[in-house]
KEBAPA-176757 format. One record per residue: x, y, z of N, C-alpha, C, O, CB in turn; residue in one letter. Coordinates in nm, 4 decimals. Glycine has a CB too. Layout:
+----------+----------+----------+----------+----------+----------+----------+----------+----------+----------+----------+----------+----------+----------+----------+--------+
|       nu |       nv |       nw |      cau |      cav |      caw |       cu |       cv |       cw |       ou |       ov |       ow |      cbu |      cbv |      cbw | residu |
+----------+----------+----------+----------+----------+----------+----------+----------+----------+----------+----------+----------+----------+----------+----------+--------+
|        X |        Y |        Z |        X |        Y |        Z |        X |        Y |        Z |        X |        Y |        Z |        X |        Y |        Z |      a |
...
+----------+----------+----------+----------+----------+----------+----------+----------+----------+----------+----------+----------+----------+----------+----------+--------+
END
This chain:
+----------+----------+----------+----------+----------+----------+----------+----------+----------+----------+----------+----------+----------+----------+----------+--------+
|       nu |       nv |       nw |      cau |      cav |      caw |       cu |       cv |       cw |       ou |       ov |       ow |      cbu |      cbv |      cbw | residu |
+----------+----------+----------+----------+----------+----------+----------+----------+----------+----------+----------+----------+----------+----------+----------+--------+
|  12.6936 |  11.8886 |  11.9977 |  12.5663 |  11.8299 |  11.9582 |  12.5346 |  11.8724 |  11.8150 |  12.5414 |  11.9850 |  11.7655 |  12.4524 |  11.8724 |  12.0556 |      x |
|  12.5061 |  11.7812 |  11.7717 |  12.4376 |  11.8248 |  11.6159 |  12.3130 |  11.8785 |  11.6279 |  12.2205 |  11.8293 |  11.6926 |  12.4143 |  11.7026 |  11.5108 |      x |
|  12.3104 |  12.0131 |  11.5446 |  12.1401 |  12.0473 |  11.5467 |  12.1206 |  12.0570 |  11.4354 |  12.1169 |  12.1768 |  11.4073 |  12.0762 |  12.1722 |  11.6139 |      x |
|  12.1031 |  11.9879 |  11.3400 |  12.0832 |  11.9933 |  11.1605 |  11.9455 |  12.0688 |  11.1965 |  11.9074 |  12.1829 |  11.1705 |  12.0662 |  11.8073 |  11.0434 |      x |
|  11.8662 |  11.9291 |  11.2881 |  11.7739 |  11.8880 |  11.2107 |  11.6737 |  11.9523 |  11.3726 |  11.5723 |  11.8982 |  11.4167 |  11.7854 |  11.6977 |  11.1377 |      x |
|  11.7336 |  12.0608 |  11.4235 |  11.6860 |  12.1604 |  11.5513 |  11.6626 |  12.3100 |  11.5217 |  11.7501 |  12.3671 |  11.4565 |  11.8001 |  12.1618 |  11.6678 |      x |
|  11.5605 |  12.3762 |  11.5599 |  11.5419 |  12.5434 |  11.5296 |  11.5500 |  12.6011 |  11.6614 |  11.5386 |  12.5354 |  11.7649 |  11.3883 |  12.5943 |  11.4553 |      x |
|  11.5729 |  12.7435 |  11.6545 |  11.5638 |  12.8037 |  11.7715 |  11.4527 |  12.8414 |  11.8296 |  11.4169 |  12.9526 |  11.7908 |  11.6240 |  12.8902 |  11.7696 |      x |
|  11.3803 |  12.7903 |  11.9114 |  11.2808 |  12.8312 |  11.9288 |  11.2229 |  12.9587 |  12.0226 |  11.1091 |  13.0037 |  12.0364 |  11.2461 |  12.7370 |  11.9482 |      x |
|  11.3660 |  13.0004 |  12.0867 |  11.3396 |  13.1281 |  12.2175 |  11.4736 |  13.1866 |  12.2787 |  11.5592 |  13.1231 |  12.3403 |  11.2512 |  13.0574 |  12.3674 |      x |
|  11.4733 |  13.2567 |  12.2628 |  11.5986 |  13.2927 |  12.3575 |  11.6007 |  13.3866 |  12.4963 |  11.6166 |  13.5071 |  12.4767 |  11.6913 |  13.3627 |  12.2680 |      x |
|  11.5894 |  13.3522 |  12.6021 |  11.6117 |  13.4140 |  12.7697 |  11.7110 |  13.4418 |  12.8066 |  11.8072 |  13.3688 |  12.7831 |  11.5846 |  13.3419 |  12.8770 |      x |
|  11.7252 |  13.5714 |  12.8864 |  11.8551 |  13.6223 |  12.9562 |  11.8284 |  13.5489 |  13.0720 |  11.7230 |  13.5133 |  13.1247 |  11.8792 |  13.7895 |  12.9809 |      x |
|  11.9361 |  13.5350 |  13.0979 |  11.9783 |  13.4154 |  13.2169 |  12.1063 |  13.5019 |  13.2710 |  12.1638 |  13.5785 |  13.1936 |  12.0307 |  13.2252 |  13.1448 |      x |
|  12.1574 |  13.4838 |  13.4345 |  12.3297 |  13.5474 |  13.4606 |  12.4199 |  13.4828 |  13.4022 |  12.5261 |  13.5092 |  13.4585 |  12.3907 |  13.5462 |  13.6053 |      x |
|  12.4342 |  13.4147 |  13.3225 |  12.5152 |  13.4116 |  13.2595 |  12.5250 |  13.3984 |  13.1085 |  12.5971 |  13.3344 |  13.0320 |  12.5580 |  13.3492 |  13.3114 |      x |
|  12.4376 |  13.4729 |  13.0972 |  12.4324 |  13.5188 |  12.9241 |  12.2799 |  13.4827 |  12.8466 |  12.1901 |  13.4062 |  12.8818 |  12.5690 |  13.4128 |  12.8257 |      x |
|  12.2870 |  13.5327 |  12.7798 |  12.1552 |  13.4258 |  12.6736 |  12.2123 |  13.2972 |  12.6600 |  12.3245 |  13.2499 |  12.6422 |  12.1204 |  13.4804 |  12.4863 |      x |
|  12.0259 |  13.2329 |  12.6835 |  12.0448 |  13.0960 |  12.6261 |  11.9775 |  13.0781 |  12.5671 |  11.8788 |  13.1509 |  12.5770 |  12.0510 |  12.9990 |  12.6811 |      x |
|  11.9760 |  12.9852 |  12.4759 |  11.9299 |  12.9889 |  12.3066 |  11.8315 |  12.8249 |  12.3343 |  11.9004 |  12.7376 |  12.3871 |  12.1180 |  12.9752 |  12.1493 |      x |
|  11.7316 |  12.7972 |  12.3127 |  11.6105 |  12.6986 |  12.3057 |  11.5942 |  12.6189 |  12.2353 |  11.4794 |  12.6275 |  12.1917 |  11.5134 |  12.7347 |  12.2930 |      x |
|  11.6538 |  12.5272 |  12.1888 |  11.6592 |  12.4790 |  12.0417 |  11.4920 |  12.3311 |  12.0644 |  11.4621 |  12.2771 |  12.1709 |  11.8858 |  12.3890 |  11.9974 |      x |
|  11.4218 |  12.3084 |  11.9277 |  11.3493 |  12.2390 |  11.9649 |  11.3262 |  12.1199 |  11.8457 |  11.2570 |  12.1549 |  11.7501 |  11.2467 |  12.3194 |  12.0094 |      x |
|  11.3734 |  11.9984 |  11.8457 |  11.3815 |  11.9416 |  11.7243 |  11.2353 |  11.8809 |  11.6717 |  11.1615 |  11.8095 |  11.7395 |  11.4907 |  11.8363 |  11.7349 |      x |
|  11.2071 |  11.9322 |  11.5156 |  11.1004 |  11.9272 |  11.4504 |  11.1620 |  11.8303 |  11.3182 |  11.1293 |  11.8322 |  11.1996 |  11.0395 |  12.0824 |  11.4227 |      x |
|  11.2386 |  11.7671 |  11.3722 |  11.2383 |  11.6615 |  11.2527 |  11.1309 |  11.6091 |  11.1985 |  11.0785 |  11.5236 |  11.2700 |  11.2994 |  11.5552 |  11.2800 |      x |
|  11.0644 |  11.6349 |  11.0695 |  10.9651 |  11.5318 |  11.0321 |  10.7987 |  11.6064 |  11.0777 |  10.7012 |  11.5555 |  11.0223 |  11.0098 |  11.3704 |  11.1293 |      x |
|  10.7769 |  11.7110 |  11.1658 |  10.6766 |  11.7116 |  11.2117 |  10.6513 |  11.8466 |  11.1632 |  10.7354 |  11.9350 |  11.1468 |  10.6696 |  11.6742 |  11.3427 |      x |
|  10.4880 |  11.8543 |  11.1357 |  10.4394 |  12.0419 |  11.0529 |  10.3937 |  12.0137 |  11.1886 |  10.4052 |  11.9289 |  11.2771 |  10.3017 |  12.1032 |  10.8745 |      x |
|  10.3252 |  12.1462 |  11.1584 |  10.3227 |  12.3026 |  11.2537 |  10.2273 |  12.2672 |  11.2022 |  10.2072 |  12.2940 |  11.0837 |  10.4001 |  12.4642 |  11.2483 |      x |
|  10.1207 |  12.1806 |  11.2928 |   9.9348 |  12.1998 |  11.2372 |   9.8564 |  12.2788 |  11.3448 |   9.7487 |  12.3360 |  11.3281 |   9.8340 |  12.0261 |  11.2244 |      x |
|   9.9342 |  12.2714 |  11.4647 |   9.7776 |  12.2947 |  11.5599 |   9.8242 |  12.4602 |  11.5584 |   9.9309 |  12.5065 |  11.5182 |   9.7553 |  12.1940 |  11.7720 |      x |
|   9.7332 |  12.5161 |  11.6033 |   9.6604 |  12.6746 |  11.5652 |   9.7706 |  12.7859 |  11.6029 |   9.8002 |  12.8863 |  11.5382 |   9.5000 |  12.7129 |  11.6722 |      x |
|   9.8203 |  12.7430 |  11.7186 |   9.9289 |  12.8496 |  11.7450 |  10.0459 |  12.7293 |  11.7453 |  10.0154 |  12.6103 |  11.7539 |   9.9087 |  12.9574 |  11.9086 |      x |
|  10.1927 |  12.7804 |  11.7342 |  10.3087 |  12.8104 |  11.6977 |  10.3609 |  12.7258 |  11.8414 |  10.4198 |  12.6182 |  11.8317 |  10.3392 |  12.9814 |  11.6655 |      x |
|  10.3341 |  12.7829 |  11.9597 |  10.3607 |  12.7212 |  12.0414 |  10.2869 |  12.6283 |  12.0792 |  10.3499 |  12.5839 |  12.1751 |  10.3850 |  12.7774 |  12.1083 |      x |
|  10.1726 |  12.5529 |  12.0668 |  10.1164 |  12.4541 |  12.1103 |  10.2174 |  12.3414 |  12.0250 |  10.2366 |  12.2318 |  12.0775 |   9.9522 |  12.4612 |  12.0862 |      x |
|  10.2734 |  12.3695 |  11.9070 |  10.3659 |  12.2549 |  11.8538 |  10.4861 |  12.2595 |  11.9655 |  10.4974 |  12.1835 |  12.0616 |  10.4265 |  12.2849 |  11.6805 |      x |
|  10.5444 |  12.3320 |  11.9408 |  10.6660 |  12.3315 |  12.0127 |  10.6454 |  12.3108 |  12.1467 |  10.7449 |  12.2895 |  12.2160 |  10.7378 |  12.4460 |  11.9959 |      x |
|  10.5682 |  12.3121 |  12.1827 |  10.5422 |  12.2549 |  12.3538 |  10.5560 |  12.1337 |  12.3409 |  10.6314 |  12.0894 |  12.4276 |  10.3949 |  12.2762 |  12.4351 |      x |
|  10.5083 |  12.0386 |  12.2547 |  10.5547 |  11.9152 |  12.2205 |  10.6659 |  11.8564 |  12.1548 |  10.6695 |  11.7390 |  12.1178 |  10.4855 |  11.8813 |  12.1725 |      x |
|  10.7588 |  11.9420 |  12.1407 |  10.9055 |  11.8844 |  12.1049 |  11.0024 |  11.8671 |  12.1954 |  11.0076 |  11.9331 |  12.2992 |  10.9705 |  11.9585 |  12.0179 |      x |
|  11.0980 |  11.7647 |  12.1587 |  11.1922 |  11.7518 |  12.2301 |  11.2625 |  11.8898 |  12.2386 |  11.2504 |  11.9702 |  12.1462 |  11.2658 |  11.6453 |  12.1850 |      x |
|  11.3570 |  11.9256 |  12.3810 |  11.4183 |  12.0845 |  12.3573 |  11.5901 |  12.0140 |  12.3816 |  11.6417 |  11.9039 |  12.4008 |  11.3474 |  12.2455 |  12.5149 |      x |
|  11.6303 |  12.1544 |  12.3665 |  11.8294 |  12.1481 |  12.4106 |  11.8082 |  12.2801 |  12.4180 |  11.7304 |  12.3518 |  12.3550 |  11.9882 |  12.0871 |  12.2793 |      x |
|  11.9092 |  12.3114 |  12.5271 |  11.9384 |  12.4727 |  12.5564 |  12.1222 |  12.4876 |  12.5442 |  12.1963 |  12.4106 |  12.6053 |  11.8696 |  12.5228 |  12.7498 |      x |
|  12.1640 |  12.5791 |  12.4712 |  12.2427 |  12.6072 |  12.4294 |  12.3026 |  12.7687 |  12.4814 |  12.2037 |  12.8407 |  12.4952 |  12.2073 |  12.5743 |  12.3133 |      x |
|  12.3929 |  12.8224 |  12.5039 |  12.4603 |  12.9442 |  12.4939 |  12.4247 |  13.0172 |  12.3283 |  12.4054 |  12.9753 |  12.2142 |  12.6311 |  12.9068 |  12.5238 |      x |
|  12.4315 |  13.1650 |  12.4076 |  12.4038 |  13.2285 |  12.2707 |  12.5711 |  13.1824 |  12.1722 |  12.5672 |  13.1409 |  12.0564 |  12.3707 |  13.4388 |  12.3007 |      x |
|  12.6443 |  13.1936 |  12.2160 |  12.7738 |  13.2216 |  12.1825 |  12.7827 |  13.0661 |  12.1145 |  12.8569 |  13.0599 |  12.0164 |  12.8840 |  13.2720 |  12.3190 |      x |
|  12.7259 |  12.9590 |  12.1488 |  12.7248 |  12.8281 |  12.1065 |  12.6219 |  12.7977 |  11.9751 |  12.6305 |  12.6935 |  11.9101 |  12.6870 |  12.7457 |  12.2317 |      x |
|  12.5661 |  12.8581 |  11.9586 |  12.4305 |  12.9087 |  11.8769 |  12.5138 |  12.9993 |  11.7738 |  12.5287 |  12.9260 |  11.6761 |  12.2957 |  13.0095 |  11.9825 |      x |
|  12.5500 |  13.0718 |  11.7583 |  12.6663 |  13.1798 |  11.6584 |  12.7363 |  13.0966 |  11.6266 |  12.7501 |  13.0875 |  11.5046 |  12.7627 |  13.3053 |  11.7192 |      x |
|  12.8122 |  12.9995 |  11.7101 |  12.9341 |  12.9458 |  11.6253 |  12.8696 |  12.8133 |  11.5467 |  12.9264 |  12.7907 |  11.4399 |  13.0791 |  12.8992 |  11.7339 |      x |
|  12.7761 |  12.7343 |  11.5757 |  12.6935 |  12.6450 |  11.5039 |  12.6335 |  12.7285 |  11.3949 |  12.6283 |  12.6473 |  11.3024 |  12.5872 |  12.5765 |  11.5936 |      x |
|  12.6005 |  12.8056 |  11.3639 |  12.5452 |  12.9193 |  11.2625 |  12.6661 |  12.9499 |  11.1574 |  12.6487 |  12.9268 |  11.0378 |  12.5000 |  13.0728 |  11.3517 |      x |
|  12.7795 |  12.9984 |  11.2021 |  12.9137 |  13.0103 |  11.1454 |  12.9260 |  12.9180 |  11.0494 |  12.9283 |  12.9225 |  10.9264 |  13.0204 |  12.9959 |  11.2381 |      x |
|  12.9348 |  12.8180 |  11.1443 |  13.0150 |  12.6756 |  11.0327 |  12.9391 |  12.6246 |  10.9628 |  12.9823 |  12.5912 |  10.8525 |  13.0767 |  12.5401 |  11.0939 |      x |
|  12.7922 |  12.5959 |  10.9957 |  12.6768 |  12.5455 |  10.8911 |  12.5634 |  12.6309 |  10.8215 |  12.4675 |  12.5730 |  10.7707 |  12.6001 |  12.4482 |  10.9601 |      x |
|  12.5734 |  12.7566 |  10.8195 |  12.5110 |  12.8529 |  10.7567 |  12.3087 |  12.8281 |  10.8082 |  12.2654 |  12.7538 |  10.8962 |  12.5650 |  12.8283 |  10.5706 |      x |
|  12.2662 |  12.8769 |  10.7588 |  12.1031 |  12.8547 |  10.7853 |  12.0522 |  12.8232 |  10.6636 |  12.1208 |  12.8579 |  10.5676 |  12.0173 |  12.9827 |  10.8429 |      x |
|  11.9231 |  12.7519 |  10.6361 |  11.8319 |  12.7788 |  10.5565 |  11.7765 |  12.9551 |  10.4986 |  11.8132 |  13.0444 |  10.5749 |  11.7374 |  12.7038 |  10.6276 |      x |
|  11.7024 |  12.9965 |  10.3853 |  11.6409 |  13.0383 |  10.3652 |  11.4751 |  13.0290 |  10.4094 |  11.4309 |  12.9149 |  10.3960 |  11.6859 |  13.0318 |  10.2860 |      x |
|  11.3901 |  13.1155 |  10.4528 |  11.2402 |  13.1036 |  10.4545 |  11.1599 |  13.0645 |  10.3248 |  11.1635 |  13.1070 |  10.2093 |  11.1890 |  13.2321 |  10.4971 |      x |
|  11.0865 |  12.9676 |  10.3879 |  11.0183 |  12.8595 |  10.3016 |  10.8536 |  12.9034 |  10.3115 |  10.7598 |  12.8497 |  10.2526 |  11.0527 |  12.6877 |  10.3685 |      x |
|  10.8490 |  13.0532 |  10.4337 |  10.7241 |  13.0811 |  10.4059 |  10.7137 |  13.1472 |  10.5306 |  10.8045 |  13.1283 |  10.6116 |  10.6279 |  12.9686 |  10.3691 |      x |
|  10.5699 |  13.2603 |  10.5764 |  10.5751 |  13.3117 |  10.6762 |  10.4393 |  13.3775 |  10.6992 |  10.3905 |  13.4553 |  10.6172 |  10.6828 |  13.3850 |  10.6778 |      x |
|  10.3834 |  13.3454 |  10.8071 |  10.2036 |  13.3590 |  10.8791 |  10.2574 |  13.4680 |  10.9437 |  10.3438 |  13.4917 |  11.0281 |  10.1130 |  13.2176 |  11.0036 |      x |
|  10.1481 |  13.5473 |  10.8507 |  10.1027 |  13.7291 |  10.9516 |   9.9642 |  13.6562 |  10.9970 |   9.8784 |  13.5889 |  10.9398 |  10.0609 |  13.9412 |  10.8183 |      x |
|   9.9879 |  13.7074 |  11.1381 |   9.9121 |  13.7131 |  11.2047 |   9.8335 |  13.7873 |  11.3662 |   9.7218 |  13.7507 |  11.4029 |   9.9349 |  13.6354 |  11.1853 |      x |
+----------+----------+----------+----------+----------+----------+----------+----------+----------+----------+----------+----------+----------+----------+----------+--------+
END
C-alpha cells in the first residue's frame, strides 16, 4: 500500500507484535481543538510495526513543519 500521503497516528501491542495506525490526512488541517477529534474522522490502515520501518527505510520522512505544547 502506498502511504505518501498517510501518518502514524498510534501504535498498540497486539500478540503478535505492534501495530502501527496509519490515518490519511490528505488535504485536511487539524482545526478542531484536540488532535484526536480530527483523526477520528479519517480514513485508517493498520500496518505491522516491522511494515512501518521498512516503508520508512525506502521513503525517508518529512521534517516538522511545527509543534503545539500543550
Amino acid at each position: 500500500m502506498n502511504l505518501s500521503q498517510w501518518g502514524p497516528a498510534r501504535v498498540r501491542p497486539t500478540d503478535r507484535g505492534p501495530r502501527v495506525e496509519w490515518r490519511c490526512a490528505a488535504g485536511r488541517r487539524f482545526t478542531e481543538p484536540f488532535f484526536e477529534d480530527t483523526v477520528r474522522r479519517l480514513p485508517a490502515h493498520v500496518t505491522s510495526i516491522d511494515e512501518a520501518v521498512a516503508w520508512a527505510g525506502v521513503h525517508g520522512s518529512l521534517a516538522p513543519r511545527g509543534f503545539v505544547f500543550h
